[in-house]
C-alpha positions as CSV (number, residue, x, y, z in Angstrom):
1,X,15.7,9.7,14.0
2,X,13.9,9.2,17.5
3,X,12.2,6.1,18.9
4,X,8.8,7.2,18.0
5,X,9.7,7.6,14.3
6,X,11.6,4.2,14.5
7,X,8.5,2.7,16.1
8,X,6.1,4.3,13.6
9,X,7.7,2.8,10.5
10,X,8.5,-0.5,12.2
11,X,4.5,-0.6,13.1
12,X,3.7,0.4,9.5
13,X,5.9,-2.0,7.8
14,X,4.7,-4.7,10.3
15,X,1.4,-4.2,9.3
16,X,2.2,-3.6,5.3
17,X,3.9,-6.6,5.6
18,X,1.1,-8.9,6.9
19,X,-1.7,-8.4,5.0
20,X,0.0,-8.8,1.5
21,X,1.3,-12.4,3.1
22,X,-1.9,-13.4,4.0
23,X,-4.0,-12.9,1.0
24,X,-0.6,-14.8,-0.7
25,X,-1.5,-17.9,1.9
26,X,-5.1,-17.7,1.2
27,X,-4.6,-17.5,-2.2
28,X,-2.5,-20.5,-2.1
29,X,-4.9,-22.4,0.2
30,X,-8.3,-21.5,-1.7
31,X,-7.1,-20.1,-5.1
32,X,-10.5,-20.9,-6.9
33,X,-12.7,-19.6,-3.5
34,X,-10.8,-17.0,-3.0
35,X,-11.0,-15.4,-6.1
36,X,-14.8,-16.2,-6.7
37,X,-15.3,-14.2,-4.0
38,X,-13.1,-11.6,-5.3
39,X,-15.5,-11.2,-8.0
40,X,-18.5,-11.6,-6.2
41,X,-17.9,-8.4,-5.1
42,X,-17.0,-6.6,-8.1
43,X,-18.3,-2.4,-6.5
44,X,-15.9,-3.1,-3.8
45,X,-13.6,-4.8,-6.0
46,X,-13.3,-2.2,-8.5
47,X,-13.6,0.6,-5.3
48,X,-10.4,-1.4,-4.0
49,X,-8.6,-1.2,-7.4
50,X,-9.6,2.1,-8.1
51,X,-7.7,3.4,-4.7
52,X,-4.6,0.7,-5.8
53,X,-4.5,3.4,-8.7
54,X,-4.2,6.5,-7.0
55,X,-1.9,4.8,-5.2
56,X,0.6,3.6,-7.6
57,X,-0.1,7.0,-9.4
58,X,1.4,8.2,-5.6
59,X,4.0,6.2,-5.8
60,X,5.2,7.7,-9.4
61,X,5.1,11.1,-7.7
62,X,7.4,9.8,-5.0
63,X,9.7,8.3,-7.4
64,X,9.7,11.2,-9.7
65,X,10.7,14.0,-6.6
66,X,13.3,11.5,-5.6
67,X,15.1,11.9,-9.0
68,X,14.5,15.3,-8.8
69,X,16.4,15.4,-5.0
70,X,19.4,13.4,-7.0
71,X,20.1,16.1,-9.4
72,X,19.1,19.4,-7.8
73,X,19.4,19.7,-3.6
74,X,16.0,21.0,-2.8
75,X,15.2,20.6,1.0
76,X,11.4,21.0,0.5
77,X,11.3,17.7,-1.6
78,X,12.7,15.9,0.5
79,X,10.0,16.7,3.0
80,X,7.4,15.9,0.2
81,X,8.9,12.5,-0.4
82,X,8.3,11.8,3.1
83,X,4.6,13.1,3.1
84,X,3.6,11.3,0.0
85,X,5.3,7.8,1.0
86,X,2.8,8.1,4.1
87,X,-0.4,8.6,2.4
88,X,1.1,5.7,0.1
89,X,1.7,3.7,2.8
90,X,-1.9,4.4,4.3
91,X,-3.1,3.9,1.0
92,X,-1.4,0.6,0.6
93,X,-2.7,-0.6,3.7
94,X,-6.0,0.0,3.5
95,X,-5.8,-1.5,-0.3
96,X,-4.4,-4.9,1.4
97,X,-6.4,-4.7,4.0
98,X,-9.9,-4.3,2.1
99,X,-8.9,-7.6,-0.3
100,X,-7.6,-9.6,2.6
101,X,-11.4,-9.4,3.7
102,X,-12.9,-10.1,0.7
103,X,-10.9,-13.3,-0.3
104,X,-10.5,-14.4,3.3
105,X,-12.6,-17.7,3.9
């Protein structure tokens, strides 16, 4: 593994990372707010939840290839795993990102 790679995933966790933990602390702060605007919004709302899906269906894939890799040694799912946990983590990010904006007050 080289730097760059090291420095990718630390960035992506970083960032993965924050905005779950701020929505959590804005939650805590302005529960009731917070969530009123949540709803308020309910096409970007359901927009948001809709990609959350596609994402956790993602993240089945990625568990399902990952069995897969533990019973039969192919080398091109390995390289799949890594593809799809990714786009999940873009996914993800964007996902926390959107609601972090939406409940922040």
């Amino acid at each position: 593994m080289n730097i760059y790679n090291a420095i990718f995933n630390i960035l992506l966790f970083g960032i993965l990372f924050f905005f779950p933990l701020m929505i959590f602390l804005n939650l805590r702060k302005y529960k009731t707010a917070a969530l009123g605007r949540l709803f308020t919004n309910k096409s970007q709302t359901i927009k948001v939840f809709q990609i959350f899906a596609v994402a956790m269906i993602l993240y089945s894939c990625a568990v399902f290839i990952n069995i897969v890799d533990d019973f039969y040694d192919i080398p091109v799912l390995n390289n799949l795993y890594i593809i799809i946990s990714v786009i999940l983590t873009f996914l993800l990010i964007y996902v926390f990102y959107k609601l972090y904006w939406m409940v922040k007050l």
